[in-house]
SETI-813251 format. One line per 5 residues: number of its first residue (from 0); their letters; for each residue x, y, z of C-alpha. Coordinates in Angstrom, 2 decimals. Each point is the difference from the previous one (the first is absolute). Example, Ala and Ser with C-alpha at 12.3 -4.5 7.8 and 13.67 -1.06 7.14 Angstrom:
% residues 2
0 = as = 12.30 -4.50 7.80 | 1.37 3.44 -0.66
***
This chain:
% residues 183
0 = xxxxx = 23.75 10.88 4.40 | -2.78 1.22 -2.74 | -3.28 -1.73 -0.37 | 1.06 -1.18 -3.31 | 3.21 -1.65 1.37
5 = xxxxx = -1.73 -1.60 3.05 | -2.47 -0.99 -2.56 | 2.37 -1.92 -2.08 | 1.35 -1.45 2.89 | -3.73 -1.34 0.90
10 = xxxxx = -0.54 -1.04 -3.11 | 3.23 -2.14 0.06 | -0.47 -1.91 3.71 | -3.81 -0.71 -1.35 | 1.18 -1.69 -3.76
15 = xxxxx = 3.11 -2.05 2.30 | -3.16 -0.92 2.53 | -1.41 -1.24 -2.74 | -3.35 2.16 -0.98 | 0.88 0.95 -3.02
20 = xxxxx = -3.11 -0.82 -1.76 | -2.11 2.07 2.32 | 1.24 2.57 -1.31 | 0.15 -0.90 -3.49 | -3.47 -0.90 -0.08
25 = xxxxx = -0.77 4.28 1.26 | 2.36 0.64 -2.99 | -2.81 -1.52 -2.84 | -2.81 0.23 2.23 | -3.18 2.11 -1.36
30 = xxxxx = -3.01 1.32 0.59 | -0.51 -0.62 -4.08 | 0.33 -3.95 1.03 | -2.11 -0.32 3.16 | -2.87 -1.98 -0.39
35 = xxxxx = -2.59 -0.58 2.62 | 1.51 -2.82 1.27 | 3.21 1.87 0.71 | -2.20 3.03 1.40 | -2.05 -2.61 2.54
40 = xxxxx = 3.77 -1.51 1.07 | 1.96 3.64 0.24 | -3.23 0.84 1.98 | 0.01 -2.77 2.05 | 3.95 0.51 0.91
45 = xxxxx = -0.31 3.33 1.13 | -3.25 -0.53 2.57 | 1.67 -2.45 1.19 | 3.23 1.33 0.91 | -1.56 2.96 1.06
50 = xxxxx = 1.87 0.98 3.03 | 1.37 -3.62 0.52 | 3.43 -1.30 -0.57 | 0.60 -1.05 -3.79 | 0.72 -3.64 1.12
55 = xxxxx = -3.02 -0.77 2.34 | -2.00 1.92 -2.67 | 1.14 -2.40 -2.61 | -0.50 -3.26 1.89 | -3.83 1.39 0.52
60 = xxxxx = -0.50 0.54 -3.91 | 1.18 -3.77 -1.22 | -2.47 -1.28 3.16 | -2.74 2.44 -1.63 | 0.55 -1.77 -3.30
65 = xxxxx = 0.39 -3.50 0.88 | -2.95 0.07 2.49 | -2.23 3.03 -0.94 | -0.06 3.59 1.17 | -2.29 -0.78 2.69
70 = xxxxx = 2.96 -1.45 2.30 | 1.16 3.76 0.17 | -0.32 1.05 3.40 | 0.00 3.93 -0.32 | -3.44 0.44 -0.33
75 = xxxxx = 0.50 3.33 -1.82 | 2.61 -1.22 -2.75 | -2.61 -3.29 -0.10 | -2.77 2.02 -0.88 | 1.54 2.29 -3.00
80 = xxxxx = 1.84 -2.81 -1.40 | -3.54 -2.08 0.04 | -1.61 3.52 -1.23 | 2.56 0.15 -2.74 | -0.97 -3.80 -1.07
85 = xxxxx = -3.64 -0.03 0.44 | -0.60 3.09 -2.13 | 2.30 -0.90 -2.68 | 1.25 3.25 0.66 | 4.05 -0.74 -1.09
90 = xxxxx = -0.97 0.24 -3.20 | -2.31 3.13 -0.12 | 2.81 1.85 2.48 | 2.89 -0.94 -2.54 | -1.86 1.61 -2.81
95 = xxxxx = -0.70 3.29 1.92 | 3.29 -0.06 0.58 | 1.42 -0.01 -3.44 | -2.36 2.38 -0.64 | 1.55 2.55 2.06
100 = xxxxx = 1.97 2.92 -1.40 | 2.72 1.15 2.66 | 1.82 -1.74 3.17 | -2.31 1.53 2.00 | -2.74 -1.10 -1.42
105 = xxxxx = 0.68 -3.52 0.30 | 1.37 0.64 3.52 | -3.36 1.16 0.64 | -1.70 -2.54 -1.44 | 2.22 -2.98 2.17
110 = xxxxx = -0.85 2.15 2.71 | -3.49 -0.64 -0.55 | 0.23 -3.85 0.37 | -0.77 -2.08 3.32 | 2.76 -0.08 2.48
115 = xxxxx = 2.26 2.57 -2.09 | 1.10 2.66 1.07 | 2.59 3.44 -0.01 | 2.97 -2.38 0.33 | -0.90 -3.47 -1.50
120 = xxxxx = -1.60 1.38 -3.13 | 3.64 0.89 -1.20 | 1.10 -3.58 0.90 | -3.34 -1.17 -2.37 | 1.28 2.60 -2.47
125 = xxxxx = 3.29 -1.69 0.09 | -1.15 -3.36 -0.74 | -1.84 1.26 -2.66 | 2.46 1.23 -2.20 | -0.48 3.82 0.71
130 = xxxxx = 3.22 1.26 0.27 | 0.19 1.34 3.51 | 1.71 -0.77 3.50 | -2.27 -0.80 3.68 | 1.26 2.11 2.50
135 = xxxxx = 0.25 -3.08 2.45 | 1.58 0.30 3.64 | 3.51 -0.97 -1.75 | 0.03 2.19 -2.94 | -1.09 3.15 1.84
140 = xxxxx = 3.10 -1.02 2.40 | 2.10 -0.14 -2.61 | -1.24 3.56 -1.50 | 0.97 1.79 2.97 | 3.15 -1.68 0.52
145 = xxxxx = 0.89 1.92 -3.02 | -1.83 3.15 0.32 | -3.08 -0.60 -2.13 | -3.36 0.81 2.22 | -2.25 -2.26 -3.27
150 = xxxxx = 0.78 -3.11 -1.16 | -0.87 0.95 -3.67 | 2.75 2.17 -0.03 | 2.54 -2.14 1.55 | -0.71 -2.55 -2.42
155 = xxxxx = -0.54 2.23 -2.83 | 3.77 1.16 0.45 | 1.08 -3.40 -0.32 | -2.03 -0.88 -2.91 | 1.93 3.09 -1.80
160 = xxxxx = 3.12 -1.19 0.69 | -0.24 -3.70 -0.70 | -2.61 -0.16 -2.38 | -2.27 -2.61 2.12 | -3.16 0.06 0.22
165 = xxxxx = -1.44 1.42 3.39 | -1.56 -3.55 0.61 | 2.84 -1.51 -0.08 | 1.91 2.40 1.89 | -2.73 -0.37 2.54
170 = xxxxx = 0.18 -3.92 0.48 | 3.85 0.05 -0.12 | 0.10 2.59 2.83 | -3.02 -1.86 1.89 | 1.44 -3.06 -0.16
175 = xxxxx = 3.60 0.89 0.79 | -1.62 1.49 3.12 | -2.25 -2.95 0.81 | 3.30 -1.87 -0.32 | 2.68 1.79 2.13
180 = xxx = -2.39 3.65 1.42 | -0.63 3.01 -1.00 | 1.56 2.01 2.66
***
């Protein structure tokens, strides 16, 4: 099977599973539109599921919101997230960002940010709107599986061939492999 097939495939199981508008939402999604308040909650998202399953991650974000970022118990992620608050610093990062010229560049910059790092500032890139895939455990499975040593490139070769956007490609493909594996 090609990538693009088994991609169509993915993206098939995950619309009859019903998230659909997950991946819409990557399809209109950018960086344009962010405003700090969507910086401070992509932020948020990503130090918290740093290196943590996607559904324990998400339980300890709506407990951070209904009863204050204090009651999270990684002392590390606590810290940056408070960092992030205290300093009002979602909205001075967000506009560094946008002023960035290149990919890199804002990789870099993401990079730069508490509790990001090699690997999670794609996923913040992501949720930002820029255009790019996180070379998670899953998709870097999925890469090999079909010969591709970067993720870029594996998903880049879809994106030519379907005309999706590599965000979406990357939830689709994440999210059929959270469903069913990656292996």
């Amino acid at each position: 099977m090609r990538p693009v097939e088994f991609y169509k495939k993915a993206k098939r199981a995950v619309i009859k599973e019903g998230y659909k508008q997950e991946f819409i939402h990557y399809e209109t999604l950018s960086l344009n539109n962010i405003t700090p308040d969507d910086f401070f909650d992509a932020y948020l998202h990503v130090v918290i599921n740093s290196g943590m399953k996607y559904q324990v991650a998400e339980k300890i974000k709506e407990r951070a919101y209904r009863e204050g970022f204090e009651t999270i118990g990684h002392v590390g992620k606590r810290n940056a997230i408070l960092k992030m608050i205290k300093g009002k610093n979602a909205e001075k990062c967000l506009k560094e960002l946008k002023e960035k010229k290149t990919i890199i560049e804002k990789l870099d910059h993401l990079e730069s940010l508490p509790y990001i790092g090699k690997i999670t500032k794609y996923h913040l890139a992501k949720n930002l709107g820029i255009d790019i895939a996180k070379p998670d455990r899953h998709l870097v499975r999925l890469a090999k599986k079909f010969g591709f040593n970067n993720v870029q490139k594996f998903c880049n070769e879809i994106s030519k061939e379907t005309g999706d956007k590599i965000t979406v490609i990357d939830v689709i493909l994440w999210r059929y492999s959270n469903l069913f594996g990656s292996k």
